[in-house]
C-alpha positions in Angstrom: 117.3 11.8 -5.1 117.9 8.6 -3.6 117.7 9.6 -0.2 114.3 11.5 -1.3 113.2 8.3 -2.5 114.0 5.8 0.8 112.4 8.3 2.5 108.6 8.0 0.6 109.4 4.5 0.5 109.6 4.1 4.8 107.0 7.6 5.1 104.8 8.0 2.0 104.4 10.7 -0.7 104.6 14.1 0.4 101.2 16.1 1.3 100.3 19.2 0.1 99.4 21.6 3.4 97.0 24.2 1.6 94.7 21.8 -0.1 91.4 21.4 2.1 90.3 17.9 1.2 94.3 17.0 2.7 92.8 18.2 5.7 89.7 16.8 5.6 91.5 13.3 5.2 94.0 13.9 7.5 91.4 15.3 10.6 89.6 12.4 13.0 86.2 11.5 13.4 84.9 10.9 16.6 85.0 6.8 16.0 88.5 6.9 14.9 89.5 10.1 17.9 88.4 7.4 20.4 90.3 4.8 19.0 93.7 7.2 19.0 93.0 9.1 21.7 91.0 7.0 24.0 93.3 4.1 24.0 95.2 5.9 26.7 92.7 5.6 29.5 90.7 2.4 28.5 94.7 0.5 28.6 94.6 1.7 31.9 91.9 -0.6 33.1 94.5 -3.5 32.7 96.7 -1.9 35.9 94.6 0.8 37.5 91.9 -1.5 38.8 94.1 -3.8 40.5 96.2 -1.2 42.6 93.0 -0.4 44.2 91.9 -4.2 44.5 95.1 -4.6 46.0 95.2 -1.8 48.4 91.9 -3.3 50.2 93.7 -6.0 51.6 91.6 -8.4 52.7 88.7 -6.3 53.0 87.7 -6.9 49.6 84.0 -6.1 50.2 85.2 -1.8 50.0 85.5 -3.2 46.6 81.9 -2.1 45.4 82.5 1.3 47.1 86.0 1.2 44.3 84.0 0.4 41.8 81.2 3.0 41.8 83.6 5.5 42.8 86.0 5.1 39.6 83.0 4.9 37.4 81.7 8.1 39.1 85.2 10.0 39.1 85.6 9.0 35.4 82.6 10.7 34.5 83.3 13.9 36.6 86.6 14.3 34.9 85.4 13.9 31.2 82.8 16.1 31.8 84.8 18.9 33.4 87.5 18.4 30.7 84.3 19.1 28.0 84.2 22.6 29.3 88.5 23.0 28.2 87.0 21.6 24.8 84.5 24.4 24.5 86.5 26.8 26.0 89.8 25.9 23.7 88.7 24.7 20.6 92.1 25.1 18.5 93.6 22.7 21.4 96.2 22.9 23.5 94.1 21.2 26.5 95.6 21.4 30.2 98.7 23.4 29.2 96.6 25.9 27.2 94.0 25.7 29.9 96.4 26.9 33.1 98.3 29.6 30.8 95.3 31.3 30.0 93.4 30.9 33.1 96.0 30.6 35.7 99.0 31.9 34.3 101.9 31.5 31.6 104.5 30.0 34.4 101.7 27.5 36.1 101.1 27.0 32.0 104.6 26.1 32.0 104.4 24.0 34.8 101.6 22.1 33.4 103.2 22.0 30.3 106.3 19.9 31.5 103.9 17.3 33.4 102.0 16.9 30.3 105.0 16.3 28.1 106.6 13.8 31.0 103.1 12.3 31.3 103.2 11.4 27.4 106.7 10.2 27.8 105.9 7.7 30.3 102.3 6.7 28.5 104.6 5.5 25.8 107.1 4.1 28.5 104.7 2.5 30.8 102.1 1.1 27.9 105.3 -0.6 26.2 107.1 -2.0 29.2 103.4 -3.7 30.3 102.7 -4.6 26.8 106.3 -6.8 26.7 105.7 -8.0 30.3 102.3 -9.4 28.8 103.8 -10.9 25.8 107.0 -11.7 27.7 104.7 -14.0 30.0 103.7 -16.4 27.1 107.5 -17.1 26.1 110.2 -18.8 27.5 111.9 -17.2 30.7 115.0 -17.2 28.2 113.4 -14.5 26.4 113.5 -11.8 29.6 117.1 -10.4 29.1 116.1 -9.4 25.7 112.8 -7.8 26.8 114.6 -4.2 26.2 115.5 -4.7 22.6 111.8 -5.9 22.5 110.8 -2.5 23.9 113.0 -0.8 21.3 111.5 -2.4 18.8 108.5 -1.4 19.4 109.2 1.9 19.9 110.8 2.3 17.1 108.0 0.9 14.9 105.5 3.4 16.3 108.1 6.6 15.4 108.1 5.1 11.7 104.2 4.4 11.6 103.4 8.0 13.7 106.0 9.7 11.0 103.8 8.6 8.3 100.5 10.4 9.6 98.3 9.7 12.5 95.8 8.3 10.4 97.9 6.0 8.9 99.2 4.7 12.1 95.3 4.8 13.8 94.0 2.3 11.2 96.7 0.0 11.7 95.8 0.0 15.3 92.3 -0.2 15.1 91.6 -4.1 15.4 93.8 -4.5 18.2 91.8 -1.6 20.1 88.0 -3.2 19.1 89.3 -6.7 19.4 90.1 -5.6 23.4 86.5 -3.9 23.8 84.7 -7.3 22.5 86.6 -9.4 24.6 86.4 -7.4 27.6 82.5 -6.5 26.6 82.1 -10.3 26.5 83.8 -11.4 29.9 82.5 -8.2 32.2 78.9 -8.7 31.1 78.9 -12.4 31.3 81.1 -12.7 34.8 78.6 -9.9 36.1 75.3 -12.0 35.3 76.8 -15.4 36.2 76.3 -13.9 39.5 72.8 -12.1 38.8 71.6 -14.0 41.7 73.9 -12.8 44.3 73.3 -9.3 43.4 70.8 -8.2 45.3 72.6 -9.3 48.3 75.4 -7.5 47.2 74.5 -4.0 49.2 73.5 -5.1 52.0 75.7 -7.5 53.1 78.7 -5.3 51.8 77.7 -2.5 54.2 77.2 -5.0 57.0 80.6 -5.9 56.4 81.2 -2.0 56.4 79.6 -1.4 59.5 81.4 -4.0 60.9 85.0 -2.8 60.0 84.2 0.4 61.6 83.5 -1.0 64.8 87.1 -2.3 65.0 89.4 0.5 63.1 86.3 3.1 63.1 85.2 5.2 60.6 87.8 7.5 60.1 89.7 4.4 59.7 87.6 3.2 57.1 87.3 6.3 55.6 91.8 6.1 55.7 91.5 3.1 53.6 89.2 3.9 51.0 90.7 7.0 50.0 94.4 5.2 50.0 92.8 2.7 47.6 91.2 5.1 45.5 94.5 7.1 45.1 96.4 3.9 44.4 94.2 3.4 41.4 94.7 7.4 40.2 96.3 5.5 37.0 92.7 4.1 36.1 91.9 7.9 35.1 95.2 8.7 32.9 94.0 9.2 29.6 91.0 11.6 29.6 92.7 14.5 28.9 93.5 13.4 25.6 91.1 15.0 23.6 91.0 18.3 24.7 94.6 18.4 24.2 94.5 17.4 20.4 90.9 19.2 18.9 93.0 20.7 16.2 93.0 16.9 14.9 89.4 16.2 15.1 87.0 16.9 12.1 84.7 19.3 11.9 82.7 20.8 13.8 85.8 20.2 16.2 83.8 20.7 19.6 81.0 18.5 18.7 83.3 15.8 17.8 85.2 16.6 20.5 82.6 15.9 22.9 81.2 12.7 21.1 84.6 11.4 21.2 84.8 11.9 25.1 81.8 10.7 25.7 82.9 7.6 23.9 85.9 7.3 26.3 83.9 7.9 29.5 81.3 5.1 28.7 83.8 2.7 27.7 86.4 3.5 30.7 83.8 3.9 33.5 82.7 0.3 31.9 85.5 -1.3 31.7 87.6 0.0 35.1 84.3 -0.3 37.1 83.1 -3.4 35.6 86.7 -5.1 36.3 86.4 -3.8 39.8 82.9 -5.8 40.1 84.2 -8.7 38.6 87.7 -9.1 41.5 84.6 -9.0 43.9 82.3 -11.5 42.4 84.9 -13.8 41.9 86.8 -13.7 44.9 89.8 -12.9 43.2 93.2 -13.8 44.9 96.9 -12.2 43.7 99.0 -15.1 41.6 102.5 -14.9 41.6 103.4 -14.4 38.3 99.9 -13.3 37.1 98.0 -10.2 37.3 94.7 -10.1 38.7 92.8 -9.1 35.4 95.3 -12.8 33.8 93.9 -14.8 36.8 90.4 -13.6 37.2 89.6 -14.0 33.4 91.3 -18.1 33.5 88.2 -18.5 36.3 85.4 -16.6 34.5 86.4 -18.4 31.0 86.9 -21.8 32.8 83.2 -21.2 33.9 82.3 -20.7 30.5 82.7 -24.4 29.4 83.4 -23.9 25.8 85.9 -26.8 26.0 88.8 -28.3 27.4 91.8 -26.9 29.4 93.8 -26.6 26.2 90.6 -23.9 24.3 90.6 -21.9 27.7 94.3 -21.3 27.6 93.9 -20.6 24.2 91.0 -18.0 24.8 92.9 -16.7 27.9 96.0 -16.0 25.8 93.6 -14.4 23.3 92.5 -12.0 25.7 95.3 -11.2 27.0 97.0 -10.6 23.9 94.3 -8.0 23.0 95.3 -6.1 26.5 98.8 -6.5 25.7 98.1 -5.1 21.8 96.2 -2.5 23.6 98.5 -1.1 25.6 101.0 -0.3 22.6 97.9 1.0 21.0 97.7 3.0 24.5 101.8 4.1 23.5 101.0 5.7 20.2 98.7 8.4 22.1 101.5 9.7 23.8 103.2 9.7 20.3 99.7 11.8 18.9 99.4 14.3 22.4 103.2 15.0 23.2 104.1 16.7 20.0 101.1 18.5 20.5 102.1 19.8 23.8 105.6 20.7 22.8 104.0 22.5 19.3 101.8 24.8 21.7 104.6 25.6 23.7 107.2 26.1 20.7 104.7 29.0 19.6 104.9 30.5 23.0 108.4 30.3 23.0 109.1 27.7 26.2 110.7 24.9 23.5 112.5 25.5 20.5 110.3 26.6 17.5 111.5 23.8 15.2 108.5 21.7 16.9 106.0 23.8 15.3 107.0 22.5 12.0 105.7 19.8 10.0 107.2 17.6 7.8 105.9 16.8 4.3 103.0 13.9 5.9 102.2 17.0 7.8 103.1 15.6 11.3 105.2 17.2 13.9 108.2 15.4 13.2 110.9 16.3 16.0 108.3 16.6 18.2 107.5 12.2 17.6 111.4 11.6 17.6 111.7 13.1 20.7 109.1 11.5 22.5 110.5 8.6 21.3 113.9 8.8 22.3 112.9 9.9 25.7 110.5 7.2 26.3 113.5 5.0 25.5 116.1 7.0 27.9 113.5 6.4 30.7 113.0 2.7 30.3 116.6 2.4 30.0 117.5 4.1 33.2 114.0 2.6 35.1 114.9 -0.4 33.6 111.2 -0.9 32.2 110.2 -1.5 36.0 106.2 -0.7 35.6 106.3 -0.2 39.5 108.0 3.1 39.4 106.8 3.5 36.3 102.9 4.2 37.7 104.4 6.1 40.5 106.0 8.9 37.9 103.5 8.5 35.8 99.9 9.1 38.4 101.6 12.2 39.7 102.6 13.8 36.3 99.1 13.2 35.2 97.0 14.8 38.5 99.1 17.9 38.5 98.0 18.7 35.1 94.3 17.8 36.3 94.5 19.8 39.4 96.1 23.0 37.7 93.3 22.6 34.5 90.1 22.2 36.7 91.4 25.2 38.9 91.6 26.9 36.2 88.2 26.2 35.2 87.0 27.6 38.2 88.6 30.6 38.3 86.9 30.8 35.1 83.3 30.4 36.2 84.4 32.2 39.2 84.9 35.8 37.2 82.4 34.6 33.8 79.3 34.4 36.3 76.5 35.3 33.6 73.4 34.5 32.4 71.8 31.9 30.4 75.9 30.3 30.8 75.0 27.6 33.9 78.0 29.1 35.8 76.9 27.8 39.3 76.5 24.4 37.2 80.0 24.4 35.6 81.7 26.1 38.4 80.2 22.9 41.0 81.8 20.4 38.3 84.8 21.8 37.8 85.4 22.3 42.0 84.4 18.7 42.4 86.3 17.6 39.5 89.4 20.0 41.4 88.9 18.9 45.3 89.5 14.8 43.4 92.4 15.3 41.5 94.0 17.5 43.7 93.1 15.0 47.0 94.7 12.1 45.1 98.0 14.1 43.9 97.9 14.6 47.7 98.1 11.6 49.0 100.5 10.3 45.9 103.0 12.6 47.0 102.9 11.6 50.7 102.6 7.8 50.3 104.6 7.1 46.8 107.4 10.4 47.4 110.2 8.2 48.4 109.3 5.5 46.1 109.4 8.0 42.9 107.3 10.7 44.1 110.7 12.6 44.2 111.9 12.0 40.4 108.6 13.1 39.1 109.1 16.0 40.9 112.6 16.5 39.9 112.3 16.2 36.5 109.4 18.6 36.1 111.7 21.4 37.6 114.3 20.6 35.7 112.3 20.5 32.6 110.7 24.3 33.8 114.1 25.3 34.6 115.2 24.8 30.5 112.5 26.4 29.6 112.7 29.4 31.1 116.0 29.6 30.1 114.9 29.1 26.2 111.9 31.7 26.6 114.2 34.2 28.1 116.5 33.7 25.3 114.0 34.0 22.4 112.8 37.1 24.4 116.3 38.4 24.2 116.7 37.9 20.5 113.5 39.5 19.7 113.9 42.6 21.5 117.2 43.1 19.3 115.7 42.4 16.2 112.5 44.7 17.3 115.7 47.2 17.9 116.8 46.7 14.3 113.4 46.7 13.3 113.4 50.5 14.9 116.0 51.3 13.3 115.4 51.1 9.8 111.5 52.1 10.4 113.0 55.5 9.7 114.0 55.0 6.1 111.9 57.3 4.1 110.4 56.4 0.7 111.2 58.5 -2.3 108.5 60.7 -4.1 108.0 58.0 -7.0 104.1 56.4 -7.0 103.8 54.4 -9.6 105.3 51.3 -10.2 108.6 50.1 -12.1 108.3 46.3 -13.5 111.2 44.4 -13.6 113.3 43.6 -16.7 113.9 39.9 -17.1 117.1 40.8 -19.2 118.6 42.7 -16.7 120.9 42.1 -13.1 118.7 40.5 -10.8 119.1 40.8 -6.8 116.7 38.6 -5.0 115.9 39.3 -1.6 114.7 35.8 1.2 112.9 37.8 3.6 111.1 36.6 6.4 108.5 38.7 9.1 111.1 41.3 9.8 111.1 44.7 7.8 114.2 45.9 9.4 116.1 42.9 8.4 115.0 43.3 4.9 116.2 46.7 4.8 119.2 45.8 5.7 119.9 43.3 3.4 118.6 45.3 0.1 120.3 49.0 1.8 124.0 46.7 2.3 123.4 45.5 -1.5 123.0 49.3 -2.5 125.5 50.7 -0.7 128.2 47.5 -1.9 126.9 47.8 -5.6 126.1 50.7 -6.4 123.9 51.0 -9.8 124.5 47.2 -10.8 121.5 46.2 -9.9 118.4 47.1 -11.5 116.0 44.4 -10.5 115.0 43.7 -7.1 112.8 40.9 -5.8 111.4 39.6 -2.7 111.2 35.9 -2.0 109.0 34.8 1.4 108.8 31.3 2.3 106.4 30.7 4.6 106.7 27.7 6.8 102.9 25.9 7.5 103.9 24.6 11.3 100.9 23.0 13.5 99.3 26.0 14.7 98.6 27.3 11.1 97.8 24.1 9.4 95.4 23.1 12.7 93.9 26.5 13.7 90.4 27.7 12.2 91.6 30.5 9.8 95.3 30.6 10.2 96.6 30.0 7.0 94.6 33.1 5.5 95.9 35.1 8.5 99.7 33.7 7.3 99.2 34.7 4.1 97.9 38.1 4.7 100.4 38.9 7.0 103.3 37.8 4.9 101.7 39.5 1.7 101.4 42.7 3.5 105.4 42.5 4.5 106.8 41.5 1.0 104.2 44.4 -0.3 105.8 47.4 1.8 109.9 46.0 0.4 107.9 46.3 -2.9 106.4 49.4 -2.0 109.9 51.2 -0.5 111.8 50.1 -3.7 108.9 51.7 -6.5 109.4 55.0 -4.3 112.8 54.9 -5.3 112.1 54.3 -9.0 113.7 50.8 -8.4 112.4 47.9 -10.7 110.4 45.4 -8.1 108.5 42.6 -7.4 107.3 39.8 -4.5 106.9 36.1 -4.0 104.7 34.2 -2.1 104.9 30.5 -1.1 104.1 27.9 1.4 105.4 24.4 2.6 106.1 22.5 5.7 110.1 22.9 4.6 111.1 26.5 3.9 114.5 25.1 2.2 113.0 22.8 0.0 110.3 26.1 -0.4 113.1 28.4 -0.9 115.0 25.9 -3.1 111.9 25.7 -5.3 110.8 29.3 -6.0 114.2 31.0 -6.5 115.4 27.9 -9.2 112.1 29.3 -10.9 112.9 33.0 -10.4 116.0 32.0 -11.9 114.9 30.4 -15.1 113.0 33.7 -15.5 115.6 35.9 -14.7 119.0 34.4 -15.6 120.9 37.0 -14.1 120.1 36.5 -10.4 121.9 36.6 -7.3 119.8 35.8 -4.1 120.8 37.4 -0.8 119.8 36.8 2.7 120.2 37.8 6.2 121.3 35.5 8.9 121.5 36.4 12.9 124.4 36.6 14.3 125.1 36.0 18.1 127.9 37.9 20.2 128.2 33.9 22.1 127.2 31.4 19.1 127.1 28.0 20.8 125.2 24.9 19.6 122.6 25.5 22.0 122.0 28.8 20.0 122.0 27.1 16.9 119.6 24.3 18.2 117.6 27.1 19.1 117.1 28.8 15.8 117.2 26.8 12.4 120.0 26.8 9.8 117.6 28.0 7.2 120.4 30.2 5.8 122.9 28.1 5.6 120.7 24.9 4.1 119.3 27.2 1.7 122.8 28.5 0.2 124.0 24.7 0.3 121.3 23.3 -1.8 121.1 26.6 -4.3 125.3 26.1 -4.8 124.6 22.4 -5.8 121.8 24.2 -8.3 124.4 26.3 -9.6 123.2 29.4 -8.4 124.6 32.1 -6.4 123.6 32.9 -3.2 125.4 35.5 -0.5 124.5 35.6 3.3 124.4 38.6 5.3 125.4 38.8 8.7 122.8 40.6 11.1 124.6 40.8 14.6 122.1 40.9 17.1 
């Protein structure tokens, strides 16, 4: 009880899954989608843009070719990854997108560089977040940057485990205070230079023109494509949304698309407009300062609003909102990696215990994990936001290049009327020939500064999973087996049913999905206890995990499903002339669901003893038992301490 009550103290009260208005409460509006979601890209602008600055050299005039391109690019993306939202609508984004279109194992393959490329959002977002903060203190402070970064960390997990919403409102100044400061300093730094504009073209493709009468084209050509790979970071992000509809408010697609259309404006903006301002203002690298830290001291000190002392103050302001940002950047991969792992728990790549929710209806082991592994990389990276980008660009343009192939694949077999196929099919190929251009050149430039590790740990990643999916496919051909086995068991002549006597022996049956193993259960009772029981119920607890609490009609299709199971154990024992009966319940725990219903059967019938089945494996080794939950074992714990009885059947499979 104490524990229970620490608990709602750090996480708040328990929700109840099956009320609508807790979903209404719980889903996001498009405002609030581009404040969770979108923070992911738009905290890119505060790195992205300067790798590609940087990678002109001193030919900064290709700068308003950067510009125009990432604003363009940006666009192409979002809109291609509107056609996953239409085309997915219960989510599931790039992963979803490659299983269906391409394939389960390119799916899978996806699937491991979208969970590595939320890892390293929350990695990458708090290491740059620190270094930002870090550059205000005392250099005394660096050799406890780490802990900071733990901190951190650790304070998203508790805020993430107490619902998304929760967490996105606490978020929310730090992510507008950003967009007003860096509304304020792109528009004004742009117009302070209104006059020069119009000279802008001309002169920057005389500049152009000459270049390429020194290197040549093709040599020009070379250097804008190695700066507009060098930037892929800038783009990180947009995928987002399509990966997480099953948290948007209805109707998901429309807000869906709002919401991306939200995150295109603001990122084209913002990336592009930063861009713009390197070239307007000449900017120059600083040691110790970042391009965006340095080009905002000479824009503000333009400003005159005051002394030296009112623009440090301003400059620190800004630059806290970008640091602020980029931990509000951190909690996305904290909202899309448990979402990744859910889809592929329920197609049996991960273990299924990150489908479930816990009582704030959030996946739970899906945020610690995500934590801890954003932790285990900046411990062995040693928060070094260098190799961070490397691990993290590549990750990210293998799931774009995979989705957007998919997409045209798509178009390229759905060519019918009225559907713009040519339109969408030209979108997604353009949006493919990008992504899969930059991952290119990533992989050649950046391989031996990372490229390798990104590449390593995605196989290794694929390699686990297979070896998960093949085992889950293993158990459930034996339990289908046992399942064939007692499909054979004939029901008596009786039709009518027999209610149960509240006065007499009781034996309660937890059931889950599988007939056979509840045959096996209530047959071994009969055969071990012959005519001592005359009652004989049938408990299912049915576990609401993400894909039933976040897909359109799911929970009636649960419910149906399960009532139809505990109806045919009902059916089989009436046949008999046996006394029976069935209930029904849901929760995000099934112990604490279990515990609940059968210390009420009990009260009714005080003669009870509760049975269960539990698999058995021929080589049971805690990677087995990671695999498949305890439920058994928790359940007969907690109904011992209730004082009630409870025996567990072994089921060898």
């Amino acid at each position: 009880m104490k524990n229970n009550k620490i608990r709602e103290i750090i996480l708040g009260k328990p929700l109840d899954p099956l009320k609508s208005e807790t979903r209404h409460s719980m889903a996001l509006v498009a405002f609030l989608a581009w404040v969770g979601l979108g923070a992911d890209g738009l905290s890119s602008s505060a790195y992205g843009p300067e790798e590609t600055f940087r990678a002109l050299g001193g030919h900064t005039h290709l700068g308003l070719y950067m510009a125009i391109a990432t604003a363009v690019t940006v666009f192409v993306i979002a809109l291609a990854y509107n056609q996953v939202i239409e085309l997915f609508p219960t989510g599931g984004g790039g992963y979803r997108v490659a299983t269906k279109l391409v394939g389960p194992y390119m799916g899978l393959i996806s699937g491991c560089a979208l969970i590595l490329d939320y890892v390293l959002t929350i990695a990458i977002s708090i290491a740059s977040g620190v270094d930002a903060l870090a550059s205000f203190l005392p250099l005394g402070f660096q050799p406890y940057k780490l802990w900071a970064e733990v901190f951190f960390i650790g304070l998203l997990i508790v805020m993430n485990l107490r619902g998304l919403k929760e967490a996105i409102q606490i978020l929310l100044p730090i992510f507008l205070g950003f967009v007003v400061t860096h509304l304020v300093l792109i528009v004004y730094g742009i117009f302070a230079h209104a006059s020069h504009l119009p000279e802008l073209i001309p002169s920057t493709m005389a500049e152009t023109t000459d270049l390429a009468s020194h290197i040549g084209w093709a040599g020009v050509a070379g250097m804008l494509l190695l700066a507009y790979s060098q930037g892929g970071g800038t783009y990180t992000g947009l995928e987002a949304v399509s990966n997480n509809v099953n948290l948007l408010a209805e109707p998901r697609v429309r807000t869906g698309k709002v919401t991306m259309i939200y995150m295109a404006l603001s990122l084209a903006f913002t990336a592009g407009g930063i861009i713009l301002l390197y070239l307007l203002w000449g900017a120059q690298p600083v040691p110790g300062e970042t391009l965006n830290a340095s080009t905002f001291k000479t824009i503000i000190a333009s400003m005159g609003l005051g002394g030296e002392v009112v623009n440090q103050m301003l400059l620190v302001i800004v630059l806290a909102f970008e640091a602020g940002l980029l931990f509000v950047a951190a909690n996305t991969g904290f909202l899309g990696g448990p979402s990744v792992l859910s889809n592929m728990a329920a197609d049996s790549w991960v273990p299924h215990k990150f489908r479930y929710l816990s009582t704030r209806l959030v996946t739970q082991n899906g945020i610690l994990v995500m934590g801890v592994a954003a932790l285990a990389i900046l411990w062995g990276t040693g928060g070094s936001v260098t190799l961070l980008v490397v691990l993290y660009s590549i990750s990210v343009f293998l799931t774009f290049a995979i989705s957007l192939f998919g997409l045209v694949l798509y178009w390229s077999r759905n060519r019918n009327k009225g559907t713009h196929w040519k339109r969408r099919w030209l979108l997604s190929a353009l949006g493919f020939v990008i992504c899969a251009g930059i991952l290119a050149i990533l992989l050649v430039e950046r391989f031996a500064e990372g490229g390798w590790a990104t590449a390593l740990i995605i196989a290794a990643i694929a390699a686990l999973c297979i070896y998960i999916r093949n085992h889950y496919r293993q158990t459930k051909q034996a339990i289908h087996s046992v399942d064939e086995v007692f499909a054979s068991q004939p029901f008596g002549p009786n039709t009518g049913p027999v209610e149960p006597n509240p006065d007499e022996q009781t034996a309660v049956f937890i059931v889950g999905n599988s007939r056979g193993g509840g045959l096996h259960a209530l047959l071994w009772v009969l055969r071990m206890f012959p005519n001592h029981f005359k009652n004989f119920l049938f408990v299912n607890a049915r576990t609401v995990d993400y894909q039933a609490y976040g897909g359109e009609g799911a929970l009636e299709q649960m419910r149906a499903e399960a009532e139809q199971t505990l109806e045919f154990f009902v059916d089989f024992c009436h046949s008999h002339g046996m006394a029976a009966s069935s209930y029904l319940g849901f929760g995000t725990d099934a112990v604490d669901e279990v515990t609940r219903m059968c210390e009420e059967i009990s009260q009714e019938f005080p003669h009870s003893i509760f049975f269960t089945s539990k698999l058995i494996f021929a080589s049971d080794n805690w990677f087995t038992r990671l695999l498949h939950n305890q439920a058994a074992l928790a359940a007969q714990r907690r109904l011992h301490l209730e004082g009630l009885q409870m025996v567990i059947l072994p089921m060898k499979v």
